[in-house]
C-alpha positions as CSV (number, residue, x, y, z in Angstrom):
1,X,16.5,-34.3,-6.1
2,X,13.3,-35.9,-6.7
3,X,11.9,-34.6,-3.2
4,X,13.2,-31.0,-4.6
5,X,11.5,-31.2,-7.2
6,X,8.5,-32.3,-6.0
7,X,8.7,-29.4,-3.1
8,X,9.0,-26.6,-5.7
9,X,6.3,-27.9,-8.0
10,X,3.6,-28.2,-5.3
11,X,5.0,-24.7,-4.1
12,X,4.5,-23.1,-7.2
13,X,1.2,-24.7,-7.4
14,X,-0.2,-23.8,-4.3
15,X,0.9,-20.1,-5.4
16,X,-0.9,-20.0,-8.3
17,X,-3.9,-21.4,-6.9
18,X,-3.8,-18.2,-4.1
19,X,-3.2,-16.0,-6.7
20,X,-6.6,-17.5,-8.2
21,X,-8.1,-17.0,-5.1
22,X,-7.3,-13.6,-4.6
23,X,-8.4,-12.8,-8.0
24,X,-11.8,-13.9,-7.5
25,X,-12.5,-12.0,-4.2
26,X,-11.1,-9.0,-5.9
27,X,-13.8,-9.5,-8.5
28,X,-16.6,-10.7,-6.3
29,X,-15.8,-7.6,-4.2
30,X,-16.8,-5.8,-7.3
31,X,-19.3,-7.4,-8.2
32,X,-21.0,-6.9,-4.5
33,X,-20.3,-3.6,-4.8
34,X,-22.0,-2.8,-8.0
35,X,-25.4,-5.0,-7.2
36,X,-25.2,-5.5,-3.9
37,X,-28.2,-2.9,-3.4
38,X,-30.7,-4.8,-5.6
39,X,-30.2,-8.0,-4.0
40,X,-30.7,-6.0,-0.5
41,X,-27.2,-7.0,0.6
42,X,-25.4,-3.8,0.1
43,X,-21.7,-3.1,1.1
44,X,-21.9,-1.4,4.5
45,X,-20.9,2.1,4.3
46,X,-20.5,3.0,8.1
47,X,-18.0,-0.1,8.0
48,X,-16.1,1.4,5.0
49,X,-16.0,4.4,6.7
50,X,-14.8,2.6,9.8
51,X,-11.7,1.0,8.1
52,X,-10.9,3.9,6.3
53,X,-10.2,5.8,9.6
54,X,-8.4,2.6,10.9
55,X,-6.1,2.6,7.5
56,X,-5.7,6.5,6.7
57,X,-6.5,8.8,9.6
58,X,-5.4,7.0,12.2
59,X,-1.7,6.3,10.0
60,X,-1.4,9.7,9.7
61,X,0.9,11.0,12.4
62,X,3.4,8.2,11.4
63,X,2.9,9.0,8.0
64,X,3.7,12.7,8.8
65,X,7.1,11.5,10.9
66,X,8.1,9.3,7.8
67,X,7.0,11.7,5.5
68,X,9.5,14.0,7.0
69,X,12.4,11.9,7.9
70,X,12.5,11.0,3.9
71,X,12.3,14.2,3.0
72,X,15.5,15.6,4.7
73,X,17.0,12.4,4.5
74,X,17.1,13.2,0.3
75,X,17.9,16.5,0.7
76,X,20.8,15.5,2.7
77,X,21.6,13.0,0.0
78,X,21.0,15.3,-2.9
79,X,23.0,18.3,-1.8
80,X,26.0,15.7,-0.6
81,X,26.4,13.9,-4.3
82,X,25.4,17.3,-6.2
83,X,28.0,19.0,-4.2
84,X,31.0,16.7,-5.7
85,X,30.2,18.6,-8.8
86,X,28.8,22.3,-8.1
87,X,25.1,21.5,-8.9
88,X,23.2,22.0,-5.4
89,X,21.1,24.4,-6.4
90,X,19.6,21.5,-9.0
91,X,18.5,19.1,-6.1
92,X,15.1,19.8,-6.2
93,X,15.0,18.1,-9.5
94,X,15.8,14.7,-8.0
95,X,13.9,14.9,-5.3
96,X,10.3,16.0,-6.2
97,X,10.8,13.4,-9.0
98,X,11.9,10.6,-6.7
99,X,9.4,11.5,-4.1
100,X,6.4,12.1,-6.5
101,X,7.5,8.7,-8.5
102,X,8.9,6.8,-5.8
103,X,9.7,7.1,-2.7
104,X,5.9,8.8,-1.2
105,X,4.2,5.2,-2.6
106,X,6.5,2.8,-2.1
107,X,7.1,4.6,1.7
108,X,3.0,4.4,2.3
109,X,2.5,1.1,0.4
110,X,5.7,-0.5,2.8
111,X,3.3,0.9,6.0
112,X,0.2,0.1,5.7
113,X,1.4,-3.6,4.8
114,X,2.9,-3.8,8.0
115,X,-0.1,-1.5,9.9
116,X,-3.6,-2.6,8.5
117,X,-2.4,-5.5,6.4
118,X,-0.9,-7.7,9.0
119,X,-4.0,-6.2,11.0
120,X,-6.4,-7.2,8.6
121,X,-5.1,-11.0,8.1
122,X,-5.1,-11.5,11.7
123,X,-8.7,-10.2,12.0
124,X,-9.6,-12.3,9.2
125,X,-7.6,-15.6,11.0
126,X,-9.2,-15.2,14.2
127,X,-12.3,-15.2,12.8
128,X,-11.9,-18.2,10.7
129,X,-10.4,-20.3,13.5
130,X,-13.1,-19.3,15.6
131,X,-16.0,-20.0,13.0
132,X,-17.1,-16.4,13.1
133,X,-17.2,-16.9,8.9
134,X,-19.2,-20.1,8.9
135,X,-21.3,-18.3,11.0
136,X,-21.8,-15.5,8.8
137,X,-23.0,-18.0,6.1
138,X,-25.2,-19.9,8.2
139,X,-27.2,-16.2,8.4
140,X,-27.0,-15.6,5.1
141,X,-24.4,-12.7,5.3
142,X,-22.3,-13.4,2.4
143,X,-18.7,-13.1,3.5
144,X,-16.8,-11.4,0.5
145,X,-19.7,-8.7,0.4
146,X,-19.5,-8.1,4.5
147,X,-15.6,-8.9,5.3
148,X,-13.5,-8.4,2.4
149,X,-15.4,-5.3,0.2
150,X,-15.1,-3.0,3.0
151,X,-11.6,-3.6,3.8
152,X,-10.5,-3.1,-0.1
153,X,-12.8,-0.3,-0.4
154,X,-10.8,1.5,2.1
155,X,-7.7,0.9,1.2
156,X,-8.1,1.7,-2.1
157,X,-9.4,5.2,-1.3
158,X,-6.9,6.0,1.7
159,X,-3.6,4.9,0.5
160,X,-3.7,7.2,-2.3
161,X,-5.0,9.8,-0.3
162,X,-1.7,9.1,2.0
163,X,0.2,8.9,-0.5
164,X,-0.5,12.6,-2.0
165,X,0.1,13.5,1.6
166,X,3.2,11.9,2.2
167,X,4.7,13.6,-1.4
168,X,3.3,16.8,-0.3
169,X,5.2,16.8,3.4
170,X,8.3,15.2,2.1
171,X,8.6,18.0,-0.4
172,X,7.9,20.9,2.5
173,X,10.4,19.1,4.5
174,X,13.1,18.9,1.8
175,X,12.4,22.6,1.0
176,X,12.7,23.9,4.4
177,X,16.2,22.0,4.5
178,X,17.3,23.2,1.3
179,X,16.4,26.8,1.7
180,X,18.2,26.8,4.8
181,X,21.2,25.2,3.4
182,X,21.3,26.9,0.3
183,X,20.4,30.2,2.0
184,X,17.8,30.7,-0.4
185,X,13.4,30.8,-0.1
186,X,11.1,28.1,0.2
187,X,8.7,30.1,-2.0
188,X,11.7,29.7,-4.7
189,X,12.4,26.3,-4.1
190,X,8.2,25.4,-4.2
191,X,8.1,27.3,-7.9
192,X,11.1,25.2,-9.2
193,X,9.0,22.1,-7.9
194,X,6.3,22.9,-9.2
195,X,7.6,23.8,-13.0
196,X,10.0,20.2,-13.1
197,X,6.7,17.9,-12.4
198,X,4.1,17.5,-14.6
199,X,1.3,15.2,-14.5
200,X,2.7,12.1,-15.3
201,X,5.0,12.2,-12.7
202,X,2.3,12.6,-10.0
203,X,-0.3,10.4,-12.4
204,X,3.0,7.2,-11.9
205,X,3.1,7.9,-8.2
206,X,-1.2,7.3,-8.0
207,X,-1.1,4.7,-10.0
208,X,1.5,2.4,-7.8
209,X,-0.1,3.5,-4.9
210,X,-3.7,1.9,-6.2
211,X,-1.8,-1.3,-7.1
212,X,-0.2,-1.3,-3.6
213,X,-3.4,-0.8,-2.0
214,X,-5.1,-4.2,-4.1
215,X,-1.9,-6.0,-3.2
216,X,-2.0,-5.5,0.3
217,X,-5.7,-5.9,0.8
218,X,-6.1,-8.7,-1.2
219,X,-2.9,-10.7,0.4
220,X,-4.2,-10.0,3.8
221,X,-7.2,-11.3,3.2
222,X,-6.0,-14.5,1.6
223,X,-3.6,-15.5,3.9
224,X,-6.3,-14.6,7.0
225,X,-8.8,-16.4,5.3
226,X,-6.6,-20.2,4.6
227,X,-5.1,-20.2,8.0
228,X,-5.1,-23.4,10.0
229,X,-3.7,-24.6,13.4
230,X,-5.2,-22.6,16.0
231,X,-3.5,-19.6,17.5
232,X,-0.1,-20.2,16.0
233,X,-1.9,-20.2,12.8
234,X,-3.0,-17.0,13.4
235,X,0.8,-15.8,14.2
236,X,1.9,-17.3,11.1
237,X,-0.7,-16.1,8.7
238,X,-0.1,-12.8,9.7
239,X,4.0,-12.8,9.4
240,X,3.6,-14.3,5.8
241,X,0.7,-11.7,4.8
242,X,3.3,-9.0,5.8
243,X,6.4,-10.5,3.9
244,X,4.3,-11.5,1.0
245,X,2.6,-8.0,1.2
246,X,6.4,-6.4,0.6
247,X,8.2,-8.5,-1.5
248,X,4.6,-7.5,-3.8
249,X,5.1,-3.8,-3.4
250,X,8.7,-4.1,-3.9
251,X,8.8,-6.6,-7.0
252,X,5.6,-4.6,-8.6
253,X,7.6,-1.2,-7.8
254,X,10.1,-2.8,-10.4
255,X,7.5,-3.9,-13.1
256,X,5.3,-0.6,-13.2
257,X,8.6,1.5,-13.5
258,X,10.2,-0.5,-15.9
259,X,6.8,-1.1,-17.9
260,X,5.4,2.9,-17.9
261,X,9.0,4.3,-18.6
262,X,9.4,2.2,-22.1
């Protein structure tokens, strides 16, 4: 019991101490970005750019396929429990709410954790096994400013952006089912979309996304950055950056809905 309890205690600790950790390079990356210029260390815009085609453009095609599959995959759903009582032709209600609110975020958030954060963490590993960051500090390159701004920037700005894509494409894909199922127009179905949300709903969807993007950024780069033990290191840091990146998402999903819906 006494090795129990001393397990969970130095577990918890060791948490709160990343968590610590993670909070300061969030704010140092800030800090970088706002007076990086004057001190003639500026975060690297070509590099920003650079990730932000890693993490956005080059996501989009699977974005698109998962983007679609949701979509009919909640139409599907809708029009089968709606159907038990007569109410098909009110499934676009439940679905450009959930997809707006829930499911386009949480969708996006779930792959780019598992596409550019584990990608990021092992990036960020490597390098530290191999002294590539030491080496950085040696020149006076200031690692926060040139490693982890560029990658936060870049998610911050394209997993939003994917997100408003993935809600738009999931709603196009749910319309084209509906309209053929219900034998009606998409044109119809777009107009009944359009007067159910307003812009809280799509304002809650934007906002989860930006916390997902900090979370998965900021976890990748922790757990790259503490890793130890060589190449399996490496391996390791990146599987627990991943499953610490979704139980995040997940668990914050949770807290923002139950929080902004009060």
């Amino acid at each position: 019991m006494l090795r129990l309890a001393e397990n969970i205690g130095r577990t918890t600790v060791r948490g709160f101490d990343e968590v610590g950790y993670a909070c300061g390079l969030f704010a140092e990356s800030m800090v970088w970005l706002v007076v990086g210029r004057s001190k003639q260390q500026p975060v690297r815009m070509p590099s920003v750019f650079a990730q932000m085609m890693q993490v956005g453009v080059h996501a989009l095609p699977i974005t698109t396929l998962l983007a679609v599959t949701i979509g009919i995959m909640l139409s599907i759903q809708s029009l089968y429990s709606l159907g038990l009582f007569g109410a098909e032709s009110f499934a676009y209600v439940g679905i450009a709410l959930s997809v707006t609110r829930e499911f386009a975020p949480l969708i996006i958030g779930i792959l780019i954790a598992g596409r550019s954060g584990s990608a990021l963490a092992a990036r960020l590993a490597t390098m530290t096994i191999n002294q590539e960051v030491d080496a950085l500090r040696v020149m006076g390159i200031y690692p926060v400013r040139y490693l982890v701004a560029p990658a936060l920037i870049s998610t911050i700005v394209m997993v939003p952006a994917l997100t408003v894509w993935a809600g738009v494409v999931s709603i196009l894909a749910s319309g084209l089912y509906i309209s053929a199922a219900l034998d009606s127009t998409l044109s119809a179905y777009l107009t009944d979309v359009i007067g159910v949300l307003s812009p809280n709903d799509i304002m809650h969807g934007m906002g989860k996304s930006v916390l997902f993007a900090v979370l998965i950024a900021l976890i990748g780069v922790v757990n790259g950055s503490l890793v130890s033990g060589g190449a399996e290191g490496v391996g390791r840091a990146t599987t627990r950056a991943v499953v610490h990146s979704l139980s995040a998402i997940i668990v914050t999903d949770m807290i923002f809905a139950f929080i902004v819906t009060r």
